[in-house]
C-alpha positions in Angstrom: 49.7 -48.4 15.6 48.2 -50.8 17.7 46.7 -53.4 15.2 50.6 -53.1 14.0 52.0 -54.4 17.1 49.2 -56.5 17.6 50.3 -58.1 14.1 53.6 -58.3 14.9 53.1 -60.0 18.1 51.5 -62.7 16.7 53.4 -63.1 13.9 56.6 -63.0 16.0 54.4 -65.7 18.4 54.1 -67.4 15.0 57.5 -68.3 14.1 58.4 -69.3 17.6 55.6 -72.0 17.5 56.7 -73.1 13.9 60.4 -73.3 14.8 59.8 -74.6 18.4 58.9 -77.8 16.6 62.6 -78.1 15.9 64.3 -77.2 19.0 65.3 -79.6 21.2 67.3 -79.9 25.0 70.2 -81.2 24.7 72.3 -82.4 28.1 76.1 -83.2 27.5 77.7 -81.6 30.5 77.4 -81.0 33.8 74.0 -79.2 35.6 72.7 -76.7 32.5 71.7 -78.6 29.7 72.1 -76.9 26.0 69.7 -76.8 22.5 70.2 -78.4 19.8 68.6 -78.3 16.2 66.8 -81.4 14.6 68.3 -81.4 11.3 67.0 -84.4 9.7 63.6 -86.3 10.6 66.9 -89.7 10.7 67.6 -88.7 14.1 70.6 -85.9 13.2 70.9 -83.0 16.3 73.1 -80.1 15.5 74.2 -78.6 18.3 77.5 -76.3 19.8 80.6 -78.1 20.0 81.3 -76.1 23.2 78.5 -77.5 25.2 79.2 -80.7 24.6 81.2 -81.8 27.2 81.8 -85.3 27.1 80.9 -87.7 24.2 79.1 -90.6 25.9 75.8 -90.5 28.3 74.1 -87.8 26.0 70.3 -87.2 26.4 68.2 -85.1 23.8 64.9 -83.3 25.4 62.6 -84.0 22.0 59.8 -81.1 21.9 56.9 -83.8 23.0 58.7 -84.2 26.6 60.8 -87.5 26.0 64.7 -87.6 27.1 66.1 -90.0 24.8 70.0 -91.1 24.3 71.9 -89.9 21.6 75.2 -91.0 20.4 78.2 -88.4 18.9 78.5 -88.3 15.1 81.2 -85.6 15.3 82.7 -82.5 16.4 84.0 -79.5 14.3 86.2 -77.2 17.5 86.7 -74.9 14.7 83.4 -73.5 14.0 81.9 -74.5 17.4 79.4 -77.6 15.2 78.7 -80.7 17.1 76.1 -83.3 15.5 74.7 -85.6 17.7 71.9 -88.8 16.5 69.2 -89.8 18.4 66.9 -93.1 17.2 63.2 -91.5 17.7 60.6 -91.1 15.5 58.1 -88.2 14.5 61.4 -85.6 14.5 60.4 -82.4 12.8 63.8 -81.0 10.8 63.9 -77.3 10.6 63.1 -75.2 8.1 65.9 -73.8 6.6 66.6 -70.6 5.1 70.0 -69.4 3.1 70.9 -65.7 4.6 71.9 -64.4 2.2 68.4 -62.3 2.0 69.6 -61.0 5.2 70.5 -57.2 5.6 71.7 -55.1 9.0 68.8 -54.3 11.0 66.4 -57.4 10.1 64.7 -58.5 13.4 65.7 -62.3 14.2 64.7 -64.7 17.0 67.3 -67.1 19.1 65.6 -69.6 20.5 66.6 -72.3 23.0 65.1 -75.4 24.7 67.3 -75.6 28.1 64.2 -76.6 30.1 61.1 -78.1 28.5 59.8 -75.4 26.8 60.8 -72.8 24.2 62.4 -69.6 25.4 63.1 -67.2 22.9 64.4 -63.2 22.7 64.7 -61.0 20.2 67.1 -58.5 18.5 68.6 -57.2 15.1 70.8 -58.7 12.6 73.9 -55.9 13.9 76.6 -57.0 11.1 77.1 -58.9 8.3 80.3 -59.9 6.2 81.9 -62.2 4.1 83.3 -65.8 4.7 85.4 -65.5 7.7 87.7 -67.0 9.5 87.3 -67.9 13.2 90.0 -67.4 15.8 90.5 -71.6 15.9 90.9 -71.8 12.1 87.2 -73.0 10.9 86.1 -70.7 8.0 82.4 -69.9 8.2 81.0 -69.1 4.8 79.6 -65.8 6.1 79.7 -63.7 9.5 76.5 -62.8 11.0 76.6 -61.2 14.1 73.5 -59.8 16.0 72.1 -58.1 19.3 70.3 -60.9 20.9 70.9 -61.6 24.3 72.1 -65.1 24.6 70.3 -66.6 28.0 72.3 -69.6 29.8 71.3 -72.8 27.5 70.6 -71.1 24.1 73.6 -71.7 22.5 73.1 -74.9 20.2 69.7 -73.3 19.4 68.8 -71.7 15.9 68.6 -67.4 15.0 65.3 -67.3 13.1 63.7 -65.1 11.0 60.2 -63.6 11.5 59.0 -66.6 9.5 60.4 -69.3 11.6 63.0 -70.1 9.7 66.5 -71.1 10.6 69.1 -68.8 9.6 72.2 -70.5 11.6 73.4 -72.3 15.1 74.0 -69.5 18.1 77.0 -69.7 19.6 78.8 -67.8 22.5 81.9 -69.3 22.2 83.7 -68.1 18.8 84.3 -64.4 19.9 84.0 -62.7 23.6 81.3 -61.0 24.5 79.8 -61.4 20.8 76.3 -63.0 19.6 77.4 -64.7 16.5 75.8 -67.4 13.8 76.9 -70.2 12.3 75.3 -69.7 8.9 73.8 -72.5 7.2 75.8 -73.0 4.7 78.8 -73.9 7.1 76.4 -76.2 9.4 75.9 -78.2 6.2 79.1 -78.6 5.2 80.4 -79.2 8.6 77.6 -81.7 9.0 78.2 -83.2 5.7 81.9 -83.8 6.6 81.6 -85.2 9.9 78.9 -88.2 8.4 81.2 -88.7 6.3 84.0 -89.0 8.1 83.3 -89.1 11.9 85.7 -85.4 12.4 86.7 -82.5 10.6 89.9 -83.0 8.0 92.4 -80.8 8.9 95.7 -80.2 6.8 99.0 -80.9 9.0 102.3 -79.3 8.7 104.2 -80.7 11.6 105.9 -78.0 13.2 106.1 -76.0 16.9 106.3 -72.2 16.2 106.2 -69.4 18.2 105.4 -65.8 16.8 109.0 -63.7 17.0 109.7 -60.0 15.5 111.4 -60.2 12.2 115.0 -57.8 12.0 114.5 -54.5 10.5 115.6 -55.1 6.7 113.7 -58.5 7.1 110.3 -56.9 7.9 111.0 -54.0 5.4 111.4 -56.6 2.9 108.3 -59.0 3.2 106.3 -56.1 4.8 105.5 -57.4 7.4 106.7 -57.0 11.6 106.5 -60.8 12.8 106.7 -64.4 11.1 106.8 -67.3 13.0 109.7 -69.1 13.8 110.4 -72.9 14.2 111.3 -73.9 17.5 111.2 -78.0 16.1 110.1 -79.7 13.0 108.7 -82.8 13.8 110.8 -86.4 12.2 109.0 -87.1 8.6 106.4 -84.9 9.1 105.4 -82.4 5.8 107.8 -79.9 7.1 110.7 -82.2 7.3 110.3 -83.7 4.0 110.0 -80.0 2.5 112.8 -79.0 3.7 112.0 -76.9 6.7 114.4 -76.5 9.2 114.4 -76.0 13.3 115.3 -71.8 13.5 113.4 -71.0 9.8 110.8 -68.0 10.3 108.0 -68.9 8.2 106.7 -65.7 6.8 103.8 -66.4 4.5 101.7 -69.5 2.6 100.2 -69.5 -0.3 101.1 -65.8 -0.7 98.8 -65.0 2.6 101.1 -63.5 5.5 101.8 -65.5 8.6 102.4 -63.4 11.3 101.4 -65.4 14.5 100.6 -69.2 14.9 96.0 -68.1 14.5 97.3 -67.0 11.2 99.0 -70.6 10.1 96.6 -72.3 11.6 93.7 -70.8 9.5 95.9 -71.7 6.4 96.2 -75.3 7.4 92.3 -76.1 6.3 90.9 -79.3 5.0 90.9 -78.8 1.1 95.0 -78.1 1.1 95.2 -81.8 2.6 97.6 -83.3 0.0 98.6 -80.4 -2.0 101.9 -78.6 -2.6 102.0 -75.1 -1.1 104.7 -72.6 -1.2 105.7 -71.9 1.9 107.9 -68.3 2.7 110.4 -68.6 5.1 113.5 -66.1 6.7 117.0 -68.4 7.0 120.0 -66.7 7.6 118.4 -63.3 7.2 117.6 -64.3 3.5 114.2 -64.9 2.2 113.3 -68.2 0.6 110.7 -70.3 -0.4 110.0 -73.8 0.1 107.6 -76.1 -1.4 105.9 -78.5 1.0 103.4 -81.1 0.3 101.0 -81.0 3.6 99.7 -84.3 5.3 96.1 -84.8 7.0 96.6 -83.8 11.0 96.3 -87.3 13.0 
């Protein structure tokens, strides 16, 4: 039993050295600086949207003990992603490794670099589901949820497995009180995006809504208890040129029910930028669809 934990120990000691390579300080608000993840030996930081505080004035810890500047590629609110460049040399990108090997009750690493050394805890993958969609509207291409107790300064910092490699970005910011991932697969596409285009696309409607109870023989209808309704449609935006009007309850999109403004918002996603969707709406207590071409949000 001994030589067992023994094993473990170091190979657990192991993967922190080999991922610690990686892991770097990053300092973009005020007093408690963040980590951050050196994704490509260019220069490319991933870090948490949420700790980055303001965009200019950004220093990066690197693992040999420099502070160097860094400038902001881009943000992504929605999935809590911020990518940050530094101009150094000798960068170590992390090892990456696809979850999708992961299964509930796999032990996993966070690490952080808030000081000048690695810190690191550990815990258990404690849930794991399909793409999901967070409370802001990003869609993560799986949710990966685990025990580890996220220290001040980790998030920004990679989940590892016992091999050292990185399974996601931590963040403390998507749900309350839950440790959750951002899976690989969405940092790469979210860092993809913003090199390519500086910020996330995000299709635009051009409404103000507020969630209202639908009438009885409304609900009973389209199965559903709430819509939204349209307090103002904004002049030659999508919604006016489709046909939407101020006091319209949108119901559903695409066929997906709408039922408070989370649930349009998650609907409204880059890839629908410039298509026609179908949108449900309640006018004059009779259901009725429109077709609206959405815009790209300014």
């Amino acid at each position: 039993m001994t030589e067992l934990l023994t094993r473990l120990s170091e190979d657990l000691a192991g993967a922190v050295e080999f991922a610690g390579q990686s892991i770097v300080r990053v300092e973009a608000r005020r007093r408690l600086p963040a980590s951050g993840i050196v994704w490509s030996s260019e220069g490319l930081i991933v870090t948490a949207h949420h700790v980055v505080k303001r965009d200019e004035e950004i220093k990066v810890g690197l693992p040999d003990g420099q502070a160097v500047p860094a400038t902001l590629v881009g943000r992504d609110p929605t999935t809590d992603v911020a990518v940050v460049r530094v101009e150094a040399g000798g960068l170590a990108p992390a090892t990456l490794a696809e979850p999708d090997s992961l299964q509930v009750g796999h032990l996993v690493l966070a690490l952080g670099r808030p000081g000048r050394t690695v810190q690191a805890t550990m815990g258990i993958v404690s849930a794991l589901g399909d793409s999901w969609r967070t409370p802001a509207g990003g869609q993560l291409d799986r949710y990966l949820q685990n025990d580890v107790v996220m220290y001040p300064g980790f998030s920004g910092g990679p989940l590892v497995n016992v091999s050292g490699q990185v399974l996601g970005l931590n963040t403390s910011a998507l749900l309350r009180g839950i440790s959750l991932t951002v899976p690989v697969p969405t940092v790469r596409r979210v860092v993809e995006t913003l090199l390519a285009h500086g910020r996330m696309r995000r299709a635009y409607l051009g409404v103000g809504a507020q969630a209202v109870r639908l009438p009885a023989a409304v609900a009973q209808q389209v199965g559903q208890e709430t819509g939204l309704l349209l307090v103002s449609v904004h002049a030659d935006s999508p919604a006016d040129r489709g046909g939407l009007l101020m006091g319209d309850t949108i119901v559903a999109m695409e066929d997906q029910a709408v039922r408070h403004m989370d649930d349009l918002l998650a609907l409204l996603s880059g890839d629908r930028i410039g298509k026609t969707v179908a949108v449900r709406i309640v006018r004059g207590g009779q259901v009725q669809q429109q077709q609206v071409v959405l815009g790209e949000r300014p």
